[in-house]
N, C-alpha and C positions, 0 to 999 in steps of 0.2 A: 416433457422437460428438455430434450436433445434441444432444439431451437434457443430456448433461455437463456439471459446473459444477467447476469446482476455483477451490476458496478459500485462497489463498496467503496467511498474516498476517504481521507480525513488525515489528520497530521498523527504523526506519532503518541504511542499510549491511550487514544482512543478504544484500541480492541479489535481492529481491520482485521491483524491474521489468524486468531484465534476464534470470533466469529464469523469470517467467510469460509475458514476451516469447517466449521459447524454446520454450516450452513450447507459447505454443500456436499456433508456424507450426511445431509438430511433426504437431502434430495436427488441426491446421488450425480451428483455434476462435479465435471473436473475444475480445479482448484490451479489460479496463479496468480501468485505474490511477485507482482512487478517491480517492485521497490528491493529485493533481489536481485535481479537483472542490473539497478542501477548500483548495486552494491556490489555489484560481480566486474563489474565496468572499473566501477573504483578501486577495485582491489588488483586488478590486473594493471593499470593505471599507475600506482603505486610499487607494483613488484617493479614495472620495468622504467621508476624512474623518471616519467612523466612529469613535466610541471605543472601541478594542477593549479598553479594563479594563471596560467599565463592558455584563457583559452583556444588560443590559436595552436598550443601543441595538443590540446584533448584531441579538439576536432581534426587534427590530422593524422592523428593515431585510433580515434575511435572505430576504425572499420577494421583495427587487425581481430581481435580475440574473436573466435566461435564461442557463444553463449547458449547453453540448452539447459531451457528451463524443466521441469517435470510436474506433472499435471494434477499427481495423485494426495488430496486432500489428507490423506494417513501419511503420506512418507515425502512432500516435496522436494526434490533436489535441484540443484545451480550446480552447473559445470561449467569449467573455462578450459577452454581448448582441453578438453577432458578430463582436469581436474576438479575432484569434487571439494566446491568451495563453500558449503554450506555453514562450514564452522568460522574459518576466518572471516570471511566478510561482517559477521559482529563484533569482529575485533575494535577497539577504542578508535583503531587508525583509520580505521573506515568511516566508520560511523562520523567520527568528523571530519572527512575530505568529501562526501559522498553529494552534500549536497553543491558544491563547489561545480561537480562532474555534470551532478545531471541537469545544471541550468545550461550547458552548454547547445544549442540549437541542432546540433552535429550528432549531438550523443542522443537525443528527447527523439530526432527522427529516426533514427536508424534503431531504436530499441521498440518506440511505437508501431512501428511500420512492422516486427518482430513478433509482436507482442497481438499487433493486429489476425496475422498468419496463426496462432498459436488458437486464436478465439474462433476463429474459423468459423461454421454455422452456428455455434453457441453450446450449448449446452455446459456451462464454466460460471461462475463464482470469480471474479476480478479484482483484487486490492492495489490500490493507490495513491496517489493525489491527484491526475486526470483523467480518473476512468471513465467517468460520466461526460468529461467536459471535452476530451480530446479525443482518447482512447475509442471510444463504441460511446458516442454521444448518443446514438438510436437506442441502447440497452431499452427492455422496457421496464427495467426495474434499477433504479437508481438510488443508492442510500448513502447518506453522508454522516460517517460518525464524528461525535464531539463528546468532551469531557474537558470536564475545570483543569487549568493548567497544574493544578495541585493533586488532584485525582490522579491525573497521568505521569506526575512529578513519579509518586509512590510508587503507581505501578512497575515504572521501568527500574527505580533503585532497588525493588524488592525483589527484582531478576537478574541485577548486578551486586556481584559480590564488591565489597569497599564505595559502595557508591551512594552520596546521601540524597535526599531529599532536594535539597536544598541545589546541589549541582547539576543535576537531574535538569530540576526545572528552566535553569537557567538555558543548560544546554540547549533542553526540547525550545523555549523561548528565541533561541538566536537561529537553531535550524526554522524555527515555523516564519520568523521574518522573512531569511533569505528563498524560502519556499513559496509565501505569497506573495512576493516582489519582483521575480525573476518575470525576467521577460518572455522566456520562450515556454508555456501551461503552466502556468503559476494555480500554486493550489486555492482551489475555492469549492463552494459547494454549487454545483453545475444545474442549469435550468432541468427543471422536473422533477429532483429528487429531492428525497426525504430526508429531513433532518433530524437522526436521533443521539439524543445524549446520551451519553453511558454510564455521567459521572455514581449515578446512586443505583446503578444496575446491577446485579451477579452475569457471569458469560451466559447462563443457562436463559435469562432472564430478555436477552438481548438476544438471541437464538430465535428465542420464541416470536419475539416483535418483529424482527426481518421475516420469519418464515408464514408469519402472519400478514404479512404486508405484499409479500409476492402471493401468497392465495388470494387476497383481496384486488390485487394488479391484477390477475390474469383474470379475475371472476367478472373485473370491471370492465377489462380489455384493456390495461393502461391508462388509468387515470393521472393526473400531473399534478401540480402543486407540491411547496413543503410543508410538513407539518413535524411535529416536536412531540418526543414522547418522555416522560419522566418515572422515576420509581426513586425506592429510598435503600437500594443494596450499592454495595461495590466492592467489587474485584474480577476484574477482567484483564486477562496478561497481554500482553502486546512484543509482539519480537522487532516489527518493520521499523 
């Protein structure tokens, strides 16, 4: 498994950090939550006053903050210039400037390029939106999670306190717009990889189907194509 790279993409409340989690204290590979990194951008971005409309100041401020991610699937950490930002950056303020930041072409290179170093010969578990696609396009194992925008609506109101259903979705709805429009790796489901739904899944249930799907990859040698898996559970959490 040292070699190994699984590229998990998909938009929010699909299940990315909770089953790459899974996934890889299955198989004992280091674990990083990208989407992190662009929350750790944003939140530094916003302490010092940045104007995130106007992308000409990201990108000439996006090389100051030291960003160090942490690898360890039980305990992941985000650091910015040595503060540990793991709590704030799910703060409301982030969450919606975040993706404002990381359509920026300035910030997408210098976090991938980052992000690349970090993957190194492999052996790591990836969550995203272009990990397959831009990120480690070679990965030999590529999975795209998906779930009904109402599935995902639940999921993330039922991990925010005062938060309903109904605003949730909308949210998730105007972030996944500006996510697969953006110019510079706009999210999509990347050639080769697998398309699995989560909406009627349990976490456990969706554990099993990835980890099934890389013994089936490796047994075949990387095989390609998508394909669609369904069940009739759900709840699966999502933080990214």
């Amino acid at each position: 498994m040292s070699g190994l790279v699984i590229a998990m993409d998909g938009p929010s409340g699909s299940g990315k950090s909770s089953v790459s989690r899974g996934v890889a204290r299955a198989l004992g590979l280091r674990y990083l939550d990208t989407g992190a990194m662009y929350r750790a951008m944003t939140w530094w971005m916003l302490r010092e006053g940045v104007d995130l409309t106007d992308p000409a100041a990201v990108a000439a401020r996006c090389g100051e903050p030291e960003l160090v991610a942490g690898t360890d699937p039980d305990g992941p950490t985000i650091h910015v210039d040595g503060i540990d930002v793991a709590g704030p950056i799910r703060e409301a303020d982030v969450t919606g400037a975040v993706s404002a930041v990381a359509a920026v072409p300035e910030v997408r290179a210098r976090l991938v390029a980052r992000q690349r170093e970090i993957i190194g010969a492999g052996g790591i578990v990836v969550e995203g939106r272009d990990i397959g696609s831009v990120v480690c396009p070679d990965a030999p194992v590529k999975i795209y999670l998906t779930a009904s925008a109402e599935a995902r609506a639940r999921r993330r109101s039922a991990e925010l306190t005062g938060s309903s259903v109904d605003d949730q979705q909308a949210a998730m709805a105007r972030r996944d717009a500006l996510d697969s429009t953006r110019k510079a790796d706009p999210l999509l489901m990347a050639d080769g990889a697998i398309e699995l739904d989560t909406t009627a899944l349990s976490l456990e249930e969706v554990i099993g189907e990835v980890l099934s799907l890389v013994a089936k990859r490796r047994s075949s040698g990387g095989a390609s194509g998508a394909h669609e898996f369904r069940s009739d559970r759900d709840h699966i959490p999502e933080r990214t």
